[in-house]
C-alpha positions in Angstrom: 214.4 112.6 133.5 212.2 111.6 130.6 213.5 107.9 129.1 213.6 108.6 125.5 212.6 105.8 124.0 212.0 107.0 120.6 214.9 105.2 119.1 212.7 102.3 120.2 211.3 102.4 116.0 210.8 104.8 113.6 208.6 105.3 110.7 207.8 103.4 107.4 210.4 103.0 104.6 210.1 104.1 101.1 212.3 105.7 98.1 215.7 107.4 100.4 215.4 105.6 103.6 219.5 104.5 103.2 221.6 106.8 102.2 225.4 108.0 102.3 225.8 106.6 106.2 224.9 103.0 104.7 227.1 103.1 102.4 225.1 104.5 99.3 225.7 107.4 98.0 223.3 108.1 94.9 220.0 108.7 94.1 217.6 105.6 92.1 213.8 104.7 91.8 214.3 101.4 93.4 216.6 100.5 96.3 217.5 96.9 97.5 218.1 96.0 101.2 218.7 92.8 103.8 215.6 91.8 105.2 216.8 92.6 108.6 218.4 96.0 107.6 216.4 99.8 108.3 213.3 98.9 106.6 209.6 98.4 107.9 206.0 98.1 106.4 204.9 101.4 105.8 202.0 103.1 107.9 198.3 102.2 107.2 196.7 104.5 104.4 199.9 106.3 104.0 201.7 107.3 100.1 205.2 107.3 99.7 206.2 111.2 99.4 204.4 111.6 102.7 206.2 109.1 104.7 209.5 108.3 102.2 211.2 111.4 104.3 210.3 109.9 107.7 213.9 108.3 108.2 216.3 110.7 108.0 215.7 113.8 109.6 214.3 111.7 112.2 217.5 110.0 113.0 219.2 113.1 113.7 216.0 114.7 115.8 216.8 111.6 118.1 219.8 112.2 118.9 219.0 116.1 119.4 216.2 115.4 121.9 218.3 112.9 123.9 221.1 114.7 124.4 218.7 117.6 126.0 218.0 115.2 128.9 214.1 116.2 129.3 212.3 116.2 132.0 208.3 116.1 131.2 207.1 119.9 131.6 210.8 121.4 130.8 210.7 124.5 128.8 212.5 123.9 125.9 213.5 126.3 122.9 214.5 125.3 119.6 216.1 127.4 117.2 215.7 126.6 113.6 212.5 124.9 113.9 211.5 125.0 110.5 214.2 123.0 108.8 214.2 119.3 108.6 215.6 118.6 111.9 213.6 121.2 113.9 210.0 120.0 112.6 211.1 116.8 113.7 212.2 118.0 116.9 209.5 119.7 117.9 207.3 117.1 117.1 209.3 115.1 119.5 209.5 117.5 122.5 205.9 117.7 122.2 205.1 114.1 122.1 207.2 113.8 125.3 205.5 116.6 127.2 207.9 119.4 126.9 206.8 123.0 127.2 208.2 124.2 123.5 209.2 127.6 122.2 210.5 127.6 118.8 211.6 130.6 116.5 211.0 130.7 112.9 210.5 133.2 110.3 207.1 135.3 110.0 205.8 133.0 107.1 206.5 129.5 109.0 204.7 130.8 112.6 201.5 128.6 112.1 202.6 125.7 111.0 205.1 125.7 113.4 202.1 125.8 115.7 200.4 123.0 114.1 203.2 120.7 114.6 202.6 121.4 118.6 204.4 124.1 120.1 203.3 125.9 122.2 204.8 129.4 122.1 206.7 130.8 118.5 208.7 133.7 118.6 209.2 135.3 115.1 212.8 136.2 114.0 212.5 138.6 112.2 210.8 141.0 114.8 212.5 139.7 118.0 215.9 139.2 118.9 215.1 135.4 120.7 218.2 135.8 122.9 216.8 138.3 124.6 213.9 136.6 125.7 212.7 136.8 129.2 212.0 133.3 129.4 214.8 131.1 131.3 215.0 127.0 129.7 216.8 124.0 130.8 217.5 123.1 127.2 218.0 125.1 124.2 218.2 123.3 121.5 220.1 124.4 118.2 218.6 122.6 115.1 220.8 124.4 112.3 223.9 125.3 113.8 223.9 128.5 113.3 224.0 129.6 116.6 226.4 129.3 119.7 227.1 128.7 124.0 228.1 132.1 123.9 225.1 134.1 122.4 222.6 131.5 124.0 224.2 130.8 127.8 222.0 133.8 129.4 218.6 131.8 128.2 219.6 128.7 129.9 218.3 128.0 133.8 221.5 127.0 136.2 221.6 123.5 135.2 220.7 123.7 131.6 222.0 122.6 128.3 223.0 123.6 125.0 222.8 121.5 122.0 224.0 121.9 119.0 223.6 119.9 115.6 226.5 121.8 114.5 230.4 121.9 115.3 230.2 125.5 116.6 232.3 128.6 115.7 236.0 127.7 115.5 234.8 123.5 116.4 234.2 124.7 120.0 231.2 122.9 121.2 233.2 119.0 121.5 235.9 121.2 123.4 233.1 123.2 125.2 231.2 119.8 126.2 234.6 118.3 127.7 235.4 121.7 129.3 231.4 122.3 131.2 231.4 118.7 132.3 233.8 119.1 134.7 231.5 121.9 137.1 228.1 122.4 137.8 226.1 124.6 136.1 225.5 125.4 132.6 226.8 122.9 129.9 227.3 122.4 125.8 226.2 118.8 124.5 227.0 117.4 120.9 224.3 114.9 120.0 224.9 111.6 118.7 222.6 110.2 116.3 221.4 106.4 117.5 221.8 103.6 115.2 219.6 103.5 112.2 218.0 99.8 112.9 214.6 98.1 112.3 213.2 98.7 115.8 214.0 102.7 114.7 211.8 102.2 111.6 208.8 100.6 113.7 208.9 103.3 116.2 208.3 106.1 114.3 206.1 104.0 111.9 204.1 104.0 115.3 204.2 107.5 115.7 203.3 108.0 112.5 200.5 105.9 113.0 199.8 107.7 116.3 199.3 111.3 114.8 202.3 112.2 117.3 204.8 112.7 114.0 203.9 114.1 110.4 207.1 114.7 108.3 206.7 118.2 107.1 207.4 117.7 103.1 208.1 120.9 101.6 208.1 120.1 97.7 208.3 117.0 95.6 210.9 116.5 92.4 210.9 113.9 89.8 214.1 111.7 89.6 214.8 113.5 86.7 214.7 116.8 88.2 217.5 115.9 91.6 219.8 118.8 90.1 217.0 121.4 90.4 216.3 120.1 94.1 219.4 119.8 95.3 219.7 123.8 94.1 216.6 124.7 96.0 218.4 122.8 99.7 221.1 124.9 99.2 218.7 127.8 98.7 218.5 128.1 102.4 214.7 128.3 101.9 213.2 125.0 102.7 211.2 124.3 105.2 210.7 120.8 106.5 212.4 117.4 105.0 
């Protein structure tokens, strides 16, 4: 099995690297923290709007790609690899030598190429589970699939993971109820602790070319109302 050590740092911090999990729950232009808290120097010839999203999707991408339990060369499928967690994912995966698959939407198939994977099966003109292809993990990056619909895509021993609750809060009850017997199982990812070593990790990936955050558009303080309209468009892609 891979050791995941990408919890290990993370990437620079600028504008909205704490939010609602530290305790904050607003939006400003300037944001004080401890010294010793989530923060790190930001990456070499880098501008805030490219690297200010680097924290957060991040942190949940983590906890996705651990509870997969890689091994380097798995085949992997991620579904939803367009949103914030899924570019991130990917990215991930790749960096750790997995053989990705990702479905998107027609419009996204390149530049989910760009960001490493391998093979991308469009949506919109394929129903992905009914792919041929058999993986050890698929992994679930919007929630808006389930065990049931995926099972058949999984090899013997694989894993599904979800970012969300599932259908009816099944997948906790699911994970407790597949660990008991070989075979196929449901995993609910836990997010690692947001810490400095985090935010130097993925600084150095960063650094590294292994991780861009995809930034879809960019909004003036003044303007949060608008963007907060556009997230719950369903339309972005990226942080």
């Amino acid at each position: 099995m891979l050791e995941v050590n990408l919890s290990d740092g993370s990437p620079s911090c600028g504008e909205g690297c704490c939010d609602s999990e530290e305790g904050l729950g607003a939006h400003a232009e300037y944001l004080a923290i401890a010294e010793d808290g989530p923060v790190a120097m930001m990456p070499d010839q880098a501008e805030f709007a490219s690297v200010a999203p680097a924290t957060e999707a991040s942190h949940y991408a983590v906890g996705l790609v651990r509870a997969a339990r890689l091994r380097r060369g798995d085949p992997v499928l991620v579904y939803g690899a367009t949103g914030a967690i899924g570019t991130v994912a990917v990215q991930f995966l790749a960096y750790l030598g997995a053989d990705v698959t990702a479905v998107c939407g027609p419009e996204h198939l390149e530049l989910v190429r760009e960001l490493g994977v391998r093979r991308v099966i469009d949506r919109t003109a394929t129903d992905f589970t009914r792919d041929d292809r058999r993986y050890r993990p698929v992994l679930d990056a919007v929630g808006k699939s389930s065990f049931r619909v995926c099972r058949r895509l999984l090899d013997p021993d694989g894993v599904f993971v979800s970012t969300d609750l599932g259908p009816n809060g099944q997948n906790p009850l699911l994970m407790l109820a597949t660990s008991w017997a070989p075979g196929r199982t449901v995993s609910v990812p836990i997010p690692p602790r947001r810490d400095q070593a985090q935010i130097r990790r993925f600084k150095e990936l960063i650094e590294a070319g292994a991780f861009t955050p995809v930034v879809d558009r960019t909004y003036r303080l003044d303007g949060i109302v608008e963007a907060y309209r556009y997230v719950e468009s369903g339309q972005k892609v990226g942080t």
